[in-house]
N, C-alpha and C positions, 0 to 999 in steps of 0.2 A: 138296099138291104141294111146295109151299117144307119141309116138316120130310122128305118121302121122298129131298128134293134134298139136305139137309146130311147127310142119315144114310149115303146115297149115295158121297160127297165125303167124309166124312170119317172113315168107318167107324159101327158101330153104337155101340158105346160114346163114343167120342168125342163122335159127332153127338147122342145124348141128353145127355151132358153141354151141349153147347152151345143143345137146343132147351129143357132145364130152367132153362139161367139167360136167356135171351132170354126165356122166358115168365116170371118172378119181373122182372124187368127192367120190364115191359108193366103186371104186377101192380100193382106198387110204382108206375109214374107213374098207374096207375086209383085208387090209395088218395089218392095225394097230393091230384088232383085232387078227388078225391071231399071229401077232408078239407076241402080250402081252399074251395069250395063251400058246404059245410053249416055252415063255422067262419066266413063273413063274410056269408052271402047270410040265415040262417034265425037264431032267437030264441037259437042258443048263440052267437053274435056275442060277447053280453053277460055271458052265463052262465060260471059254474066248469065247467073240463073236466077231469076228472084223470087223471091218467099214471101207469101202472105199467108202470116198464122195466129188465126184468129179463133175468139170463141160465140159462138149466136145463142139465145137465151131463148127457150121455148116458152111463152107466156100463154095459155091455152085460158077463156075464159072457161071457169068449170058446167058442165052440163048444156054448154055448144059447139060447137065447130068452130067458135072466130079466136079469130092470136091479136094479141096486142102486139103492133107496131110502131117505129117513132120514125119520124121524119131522119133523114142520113143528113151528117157533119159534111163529108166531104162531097156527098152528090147530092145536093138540096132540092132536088126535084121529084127524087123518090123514097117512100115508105120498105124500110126493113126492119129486121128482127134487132132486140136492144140485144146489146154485146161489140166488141171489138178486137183491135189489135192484142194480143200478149204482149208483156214487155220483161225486157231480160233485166238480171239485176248485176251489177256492181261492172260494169265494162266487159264483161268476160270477156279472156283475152284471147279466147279460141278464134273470135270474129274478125280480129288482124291478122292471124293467119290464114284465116278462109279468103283474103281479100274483101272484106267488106264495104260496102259501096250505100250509101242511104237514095230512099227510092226514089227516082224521077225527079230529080229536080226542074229539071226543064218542063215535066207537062204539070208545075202547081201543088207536087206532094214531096215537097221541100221538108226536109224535120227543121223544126223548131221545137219551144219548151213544153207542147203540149205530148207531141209525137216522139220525145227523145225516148229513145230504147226500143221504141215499137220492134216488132217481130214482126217489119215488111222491108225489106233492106235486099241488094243481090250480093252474089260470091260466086267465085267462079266454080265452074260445073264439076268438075273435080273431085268440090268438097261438097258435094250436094246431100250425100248420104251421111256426110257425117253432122250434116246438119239438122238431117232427118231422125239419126240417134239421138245427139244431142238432144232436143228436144223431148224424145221419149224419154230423155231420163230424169226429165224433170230440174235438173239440176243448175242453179242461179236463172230460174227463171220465175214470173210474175205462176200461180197454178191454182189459183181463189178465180172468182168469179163477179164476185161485191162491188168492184171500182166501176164497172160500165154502167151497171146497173142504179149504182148513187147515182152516178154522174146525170144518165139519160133521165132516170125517172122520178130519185130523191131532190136531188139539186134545185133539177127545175121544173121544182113543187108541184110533178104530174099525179103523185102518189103521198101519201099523207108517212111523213116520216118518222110518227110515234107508231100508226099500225105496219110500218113494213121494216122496223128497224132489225128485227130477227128473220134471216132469211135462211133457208134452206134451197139447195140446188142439189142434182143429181145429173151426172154424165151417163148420156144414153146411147151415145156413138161418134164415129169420128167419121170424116169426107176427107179423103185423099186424092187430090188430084195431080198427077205426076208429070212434068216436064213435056205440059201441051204449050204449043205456041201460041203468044198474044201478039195479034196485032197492033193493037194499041199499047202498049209496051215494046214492041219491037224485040221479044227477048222469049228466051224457053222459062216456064212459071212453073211453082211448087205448091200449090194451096192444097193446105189444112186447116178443115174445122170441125171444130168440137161442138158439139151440138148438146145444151144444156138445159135439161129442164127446171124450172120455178114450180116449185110444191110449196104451196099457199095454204096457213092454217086458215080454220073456220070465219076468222075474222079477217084476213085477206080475200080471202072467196067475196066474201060479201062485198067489200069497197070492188073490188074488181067487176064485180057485176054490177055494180052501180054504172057502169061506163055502158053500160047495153043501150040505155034511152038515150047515149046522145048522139046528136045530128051532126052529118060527117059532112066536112065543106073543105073544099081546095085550100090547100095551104098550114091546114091543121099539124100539131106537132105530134101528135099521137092519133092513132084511129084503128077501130076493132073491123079485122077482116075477115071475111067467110072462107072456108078451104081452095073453096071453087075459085073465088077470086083470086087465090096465092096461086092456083092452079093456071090461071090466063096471065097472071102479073100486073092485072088492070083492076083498080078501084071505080066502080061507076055507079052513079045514083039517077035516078029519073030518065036512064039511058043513056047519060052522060058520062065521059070519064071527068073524074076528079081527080086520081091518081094513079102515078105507076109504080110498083113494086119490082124493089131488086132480085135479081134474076136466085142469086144465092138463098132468098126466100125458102124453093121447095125445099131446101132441103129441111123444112122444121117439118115437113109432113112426109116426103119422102127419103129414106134414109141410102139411098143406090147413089 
């Protein structure tokens, strides 16, 4: 009755707009709570919890279904979305009283000078919510969207860096996933991401579409995917696969 009533009053587009972020709104304080609950009341109290918080860049070629993808830094076998870690700025010193701990060294995700600051790091369970503030408030941390985006597609001269030097982004939603257990980590996880769209003027559109006629082969550092495909996580041509796609993928098309 209440969302027939806004839809009513404010029109249909408007009013879904409004009953999508009233319900992400509702979400968000069921996560928090849910966090702050299972981080003070149960045995991660004590325990390492680890954070990955990152942002994915929605590259949609205009007037198709397919997303520009780059080949992944850290798992070179699979095609995801450009974007990456956040990185915090100036030490903040919140992170030594959370017990901060840098991620996995033992399984290869050792920080070094490319990954210092990253926003993938654990703390004990404790301080899991106030990590989760923290964060919302923006506050000494990395909150642009331009450096992954150089990095992946300016840099390494996938995109021509006089037409894409004005960029425009927009945040269309966030993925919270709250203190599921990883097995391969061995640990209870926090992942956030922000899921960002690329709005491309007239002469971006164009260069971007120029990528539709080429030929996608194993091993490629970029390649345009079909929905359906982000949809199965498999790249395949002449019935074969060529590529697998990171599972964190749907969520450029699915926002749940």
């Amino acid at each position: 009755m209440v969302v027939k009533t806004i839809l009513a009053v404010c029109g249909k587009t408007a009013g879904q707009v409004i009953v999508k972020k009233a319900t992400e709104a509702l979400i968000d304080k069921f996560n928090l709570f849910y966090t702050y609950g299972l981080s003070n009341f149960t045995k991660i109290r004590n325990q390492d919890v680890r954070f990955s918080i990152s942002y994915l860049i929605r590259i949609k070629i205009p007037g198709t279904s397919k997303f520009l993808l780059v080949r992944g830094h850290r798992i070179k076998d699979q095609l995801q979305p450009v974007g990456g870690v956040y990185k915090k700025y100036n030490s903040f010193s919140e992170f030594r009283k959370w017990g901060y701990k840098e991620d996995c060294p033992h399984k290869g995700i050792k920080t070094d000078d490319i990954s210092k600051d990253d926003l993938r790091f654990r703390v004990k369970g404790k301080y899991a919510l106030d990590v989760v503030k923290w964060f919302e408030s923006e506050r000494d941390r990395e909150c642009s969207w331009d450096r992954e985006f150089e990095e992946e597609l300016i840099e390494s001269n996938i995109l021509d860096d006089k037409i894409f030097r004005k960029k425009r982004f927009e945040k269309v939603s966030k993925i919270m996933k709250f203190l599921n257990y990883s097995t391969y980590h061995q640990c209870y996880e926090v992942l956030i991401y922000d899921i960002i769209e690329f709005l491309p003027t007239e002469e971006q559109e164009v260069a971007l579409k120029g990528f539709l006629g080429r030929a996608r082969n194993s091993g490629d550092e970029l390649m345009l995917v079909d929905i359906n495909e982000i949809e199965r996580l498999i790249v395949s041509e002449n019935e074969e696969q060529i590529a697998k796609i990171g599972e964190h993928t749907k969520y450029l098309i699915n926002e749940k």
